[in-house]
ZALO-912034 format. One record per residue: chain; x, y, z of N, C-alpha, C in turn. Coordinates in Angstrom, 2 decimals, always signed. Example, Ala and Ser with C-alpha at 12.3 -4.5 7.8 and 13.67 -1.06 7.14 Angstrom:
   chain      n_c1      n_c2      n_c3     ca_c1     ca_c2     ca_c3      c_c1      c_c2      c_c3
       A    +13.19     -5.69     +7.80    +12.30     -4.50     +7.80    +13.20     -3.30     +7.80
       A    +12.85     -2.25     +7.08    +13.67     -1.06     +7.14    +12.90     +0.03     +7.87
This chain:
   chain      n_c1      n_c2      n_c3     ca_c1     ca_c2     ca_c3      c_c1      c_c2      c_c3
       A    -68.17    -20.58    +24.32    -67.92    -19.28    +24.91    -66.46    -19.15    +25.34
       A    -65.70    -20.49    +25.93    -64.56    -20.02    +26.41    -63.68    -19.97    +25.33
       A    -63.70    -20.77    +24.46    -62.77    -21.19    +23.25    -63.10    -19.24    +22.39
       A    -64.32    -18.81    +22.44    -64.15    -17.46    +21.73    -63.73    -16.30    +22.16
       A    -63.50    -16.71    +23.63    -62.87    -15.69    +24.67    -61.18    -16.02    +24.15
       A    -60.74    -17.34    +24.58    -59.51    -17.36    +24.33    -59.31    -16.67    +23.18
       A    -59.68    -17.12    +21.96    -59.37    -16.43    +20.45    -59.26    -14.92    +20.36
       A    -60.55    -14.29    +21.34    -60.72    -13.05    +20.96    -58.61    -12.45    +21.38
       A    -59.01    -12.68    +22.95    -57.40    -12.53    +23.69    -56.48    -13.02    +22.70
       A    -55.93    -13.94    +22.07    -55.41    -14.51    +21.07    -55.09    -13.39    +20.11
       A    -56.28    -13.01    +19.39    -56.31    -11.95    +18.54    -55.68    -10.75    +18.68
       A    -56.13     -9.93    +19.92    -55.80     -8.89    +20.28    -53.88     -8.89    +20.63
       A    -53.51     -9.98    +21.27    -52.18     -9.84    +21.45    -51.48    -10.08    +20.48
       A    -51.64    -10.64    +19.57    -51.08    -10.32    +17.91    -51.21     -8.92    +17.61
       A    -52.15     -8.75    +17.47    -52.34     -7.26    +16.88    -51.58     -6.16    +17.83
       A    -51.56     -6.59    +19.12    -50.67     -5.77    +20.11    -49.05     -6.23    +19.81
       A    -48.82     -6.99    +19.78    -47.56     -7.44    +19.15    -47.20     -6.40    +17.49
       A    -47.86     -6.04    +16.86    -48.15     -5.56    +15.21    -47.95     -4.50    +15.88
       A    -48.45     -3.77    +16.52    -48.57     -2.30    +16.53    -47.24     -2.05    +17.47
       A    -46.81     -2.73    +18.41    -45.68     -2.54    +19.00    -44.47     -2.40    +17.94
       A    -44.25     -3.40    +17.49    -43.15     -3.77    +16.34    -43.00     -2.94    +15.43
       A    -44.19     -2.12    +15.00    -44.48     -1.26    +13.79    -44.04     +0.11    +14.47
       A    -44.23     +0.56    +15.60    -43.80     +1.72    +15.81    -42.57     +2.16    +16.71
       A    -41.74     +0.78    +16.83    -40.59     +0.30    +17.55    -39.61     +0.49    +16.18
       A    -40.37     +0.04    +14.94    -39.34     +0.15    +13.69    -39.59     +1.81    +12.81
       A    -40.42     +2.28    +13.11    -40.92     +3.78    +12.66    -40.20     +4.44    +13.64
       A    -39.84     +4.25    +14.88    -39.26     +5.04    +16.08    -37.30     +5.19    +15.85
       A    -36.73     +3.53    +15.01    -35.83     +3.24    +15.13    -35.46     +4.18    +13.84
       A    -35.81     +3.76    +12.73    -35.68     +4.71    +11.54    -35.46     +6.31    +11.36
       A    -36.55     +6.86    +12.22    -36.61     +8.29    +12.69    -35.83     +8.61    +13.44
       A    -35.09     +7.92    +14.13    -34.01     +8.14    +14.99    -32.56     +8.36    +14.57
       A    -32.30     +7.24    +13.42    -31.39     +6.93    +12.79    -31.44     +8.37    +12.06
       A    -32.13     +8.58    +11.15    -32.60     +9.90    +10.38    -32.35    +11.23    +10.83
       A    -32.13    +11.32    +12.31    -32.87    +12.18    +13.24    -30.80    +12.71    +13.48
       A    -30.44    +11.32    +13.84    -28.56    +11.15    +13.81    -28.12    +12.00    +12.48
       A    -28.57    +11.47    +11.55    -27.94    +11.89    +10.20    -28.36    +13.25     +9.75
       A    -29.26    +13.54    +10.22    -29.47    +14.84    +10.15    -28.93    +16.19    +10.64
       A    -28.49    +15.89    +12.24    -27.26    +16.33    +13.33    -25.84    +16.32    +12.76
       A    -25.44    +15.12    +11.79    -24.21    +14.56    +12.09    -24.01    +15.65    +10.61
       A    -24.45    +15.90    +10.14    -24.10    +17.23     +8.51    -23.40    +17.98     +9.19
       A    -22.28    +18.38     +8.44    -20.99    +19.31     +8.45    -21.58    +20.41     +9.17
       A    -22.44    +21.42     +9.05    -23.19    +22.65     +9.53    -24.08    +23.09    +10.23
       A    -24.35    +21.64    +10.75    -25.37    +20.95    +12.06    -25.05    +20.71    +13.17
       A    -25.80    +21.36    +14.48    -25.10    +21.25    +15.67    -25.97    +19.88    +16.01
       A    -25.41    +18.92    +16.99    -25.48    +17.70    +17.63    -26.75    +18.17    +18.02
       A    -27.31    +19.18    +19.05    -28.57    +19.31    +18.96    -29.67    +19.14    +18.83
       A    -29.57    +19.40    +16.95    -30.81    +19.51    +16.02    -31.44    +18.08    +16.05
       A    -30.62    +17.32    +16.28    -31.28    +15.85    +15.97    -32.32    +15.22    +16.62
       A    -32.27    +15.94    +18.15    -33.58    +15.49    +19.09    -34.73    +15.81    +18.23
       A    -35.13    +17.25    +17.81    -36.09    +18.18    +17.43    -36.47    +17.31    +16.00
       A    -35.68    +17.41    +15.27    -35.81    +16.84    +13.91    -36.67    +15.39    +14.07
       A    -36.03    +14.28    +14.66    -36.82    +13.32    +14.87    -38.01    +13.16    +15.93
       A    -38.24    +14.64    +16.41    -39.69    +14.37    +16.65    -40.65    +14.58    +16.08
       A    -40.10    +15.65    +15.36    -40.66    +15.87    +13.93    -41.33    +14.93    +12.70
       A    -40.04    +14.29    +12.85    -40.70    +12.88    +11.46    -41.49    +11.52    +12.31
       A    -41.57    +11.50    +13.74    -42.38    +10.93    +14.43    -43.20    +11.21    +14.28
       A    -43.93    +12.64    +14.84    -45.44    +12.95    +14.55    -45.88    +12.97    +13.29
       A    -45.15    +13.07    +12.43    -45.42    +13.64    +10.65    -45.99    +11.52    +10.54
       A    -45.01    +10.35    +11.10    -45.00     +9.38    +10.33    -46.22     +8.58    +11.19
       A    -46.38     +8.66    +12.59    -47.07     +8.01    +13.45    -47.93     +8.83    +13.58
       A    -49.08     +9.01    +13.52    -49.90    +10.36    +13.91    -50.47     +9.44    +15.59
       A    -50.59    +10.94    +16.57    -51.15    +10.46    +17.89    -49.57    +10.83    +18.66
       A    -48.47    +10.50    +18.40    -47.73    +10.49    +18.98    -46.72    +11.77    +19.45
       A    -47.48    +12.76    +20.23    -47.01    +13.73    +20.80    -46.25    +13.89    +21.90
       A    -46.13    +12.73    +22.86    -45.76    +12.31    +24.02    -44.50    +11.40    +23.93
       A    -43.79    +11.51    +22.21    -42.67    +11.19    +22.48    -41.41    +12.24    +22.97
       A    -40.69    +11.53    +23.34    -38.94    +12.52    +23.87    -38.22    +11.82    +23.03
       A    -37.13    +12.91    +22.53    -35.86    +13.12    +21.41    -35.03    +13.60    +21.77
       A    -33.68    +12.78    +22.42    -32.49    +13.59    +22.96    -31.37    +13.66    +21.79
       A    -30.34    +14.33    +21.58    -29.61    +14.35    +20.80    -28.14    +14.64    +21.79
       A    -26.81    +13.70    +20.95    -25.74    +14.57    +22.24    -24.44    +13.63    +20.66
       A    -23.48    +14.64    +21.20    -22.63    +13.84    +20.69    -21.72    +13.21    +21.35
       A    -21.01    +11.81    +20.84    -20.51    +10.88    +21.35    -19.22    +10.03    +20.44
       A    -18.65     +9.32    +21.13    -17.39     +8.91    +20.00    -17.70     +7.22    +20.08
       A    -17.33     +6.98    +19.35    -17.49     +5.02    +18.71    -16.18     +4.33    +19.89
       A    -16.66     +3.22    +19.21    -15.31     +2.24    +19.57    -13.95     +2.70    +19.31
       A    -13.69     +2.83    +18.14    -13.08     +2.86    +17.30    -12.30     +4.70    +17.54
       A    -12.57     +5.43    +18.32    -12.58     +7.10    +18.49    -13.03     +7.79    +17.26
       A    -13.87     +6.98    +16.44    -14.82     +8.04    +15.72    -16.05     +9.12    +16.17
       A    -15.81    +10.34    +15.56    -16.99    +10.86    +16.39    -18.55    +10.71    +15.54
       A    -19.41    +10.41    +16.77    -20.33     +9.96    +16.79    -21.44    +11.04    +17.01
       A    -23.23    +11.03    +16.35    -23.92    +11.76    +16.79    -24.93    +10.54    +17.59
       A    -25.44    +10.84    +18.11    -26.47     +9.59    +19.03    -27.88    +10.39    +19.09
       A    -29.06     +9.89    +18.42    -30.11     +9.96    +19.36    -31.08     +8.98    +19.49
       A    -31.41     +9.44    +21.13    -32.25     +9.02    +21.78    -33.68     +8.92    +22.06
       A    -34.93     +8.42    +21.83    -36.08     +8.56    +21.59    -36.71     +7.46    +22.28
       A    -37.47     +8.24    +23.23    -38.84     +7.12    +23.87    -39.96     +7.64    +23.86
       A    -40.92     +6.69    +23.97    -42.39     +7.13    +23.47    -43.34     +5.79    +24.68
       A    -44.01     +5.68    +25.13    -44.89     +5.09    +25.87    -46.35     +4.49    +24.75
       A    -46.32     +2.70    +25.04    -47.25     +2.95    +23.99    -48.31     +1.72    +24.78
       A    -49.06     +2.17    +24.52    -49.97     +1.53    +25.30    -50.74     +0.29    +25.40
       A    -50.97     -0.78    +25.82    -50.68     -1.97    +26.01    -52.66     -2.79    +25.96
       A    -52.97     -2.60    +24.40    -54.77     -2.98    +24.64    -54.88     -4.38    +24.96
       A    -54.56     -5.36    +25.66    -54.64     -6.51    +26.01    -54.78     -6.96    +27.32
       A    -54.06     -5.46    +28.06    -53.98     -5.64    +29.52    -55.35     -4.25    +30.37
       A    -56.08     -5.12    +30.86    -57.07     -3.50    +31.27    -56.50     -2.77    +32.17
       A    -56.97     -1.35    +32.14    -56.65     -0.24    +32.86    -55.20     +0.55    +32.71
       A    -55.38     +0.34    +31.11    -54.07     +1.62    +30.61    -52.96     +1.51    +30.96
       A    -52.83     -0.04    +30.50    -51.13     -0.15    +31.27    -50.47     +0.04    +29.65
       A    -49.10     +0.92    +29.97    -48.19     +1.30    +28.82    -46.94     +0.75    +29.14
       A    -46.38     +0.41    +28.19    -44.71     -0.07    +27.95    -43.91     +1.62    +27.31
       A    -42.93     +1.50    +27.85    -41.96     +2.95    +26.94    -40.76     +1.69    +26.16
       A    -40.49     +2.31    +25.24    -40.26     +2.03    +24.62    -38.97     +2.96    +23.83
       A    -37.84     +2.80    +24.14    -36.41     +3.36    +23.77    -35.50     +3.20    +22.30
       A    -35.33     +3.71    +21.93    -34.69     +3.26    +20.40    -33.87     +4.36    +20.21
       A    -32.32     +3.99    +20.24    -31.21     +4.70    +19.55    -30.80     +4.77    +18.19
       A    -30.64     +6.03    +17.68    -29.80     +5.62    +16.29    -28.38     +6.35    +16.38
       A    -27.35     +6.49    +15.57    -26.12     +6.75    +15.32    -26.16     +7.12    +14.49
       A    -25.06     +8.61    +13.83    -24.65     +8.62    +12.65    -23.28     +8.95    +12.97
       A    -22.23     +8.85    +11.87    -21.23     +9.65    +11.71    -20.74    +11.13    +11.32
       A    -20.31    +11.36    +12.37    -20.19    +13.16    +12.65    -19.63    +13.54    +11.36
       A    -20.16    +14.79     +9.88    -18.83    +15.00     +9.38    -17.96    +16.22     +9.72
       A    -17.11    +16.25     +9.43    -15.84    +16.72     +9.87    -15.34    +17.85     +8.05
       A    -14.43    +19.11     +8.96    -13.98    +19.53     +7.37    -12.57    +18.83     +7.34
């Protein structure tokens, strides 16, 4: 009994580990996407929050309760930069009583310019 308790717990925090990772890299992508989409010659800095919440819900289904900031910003280097920002709360099945982690992921693109 205890050895199938441990396993079960075992199990589940892998799989909680999987689903974290998986929508930590679906969050990071959409973000990045979300930059490059803003950073087009005829695109205000803006659009990029909206856009990548967009391909969040379209790619993760369930996930309505994420936030998408968009702003523009300059590099190291004084390149200008588009940045967005995206967190989402995801919820943690290993631990009882609905405990959630948020979960933050930036992407960058390069602004173009005429």
């Amino acid at each position: 009994m205890l050895v199938g308790t441990l396993l079960l717990f075992l199990f589940l925090g892998v799989v909680q580990v999987g689903v974290v990772l998986h929508i930590r890299n679906t969050l990071a992508a959409d973000a990045a996407e979300g930059a490059r989409h803003a950073a087009n010659l005829n695109m205000s800095e803006a659009s990029g929050g909206p856009y990548a919440e967009q391909l969040i819900a379209s790619s993760i289904p369930g996930r309505a309760d994420t936030t998408c900031t968009s702003a523009a910003t300059t590099g190291e280097s004084g390149v200008p930069l588009v940045e967005v920002r995206c967190q989402v709360a995801v919820p943690l099945t290993v631990l009882p009583g609905g405990a959630k982690t948020t979960l933050t992921v930036v992407g960058h693109a390069v602004k173009e310019t005429p």
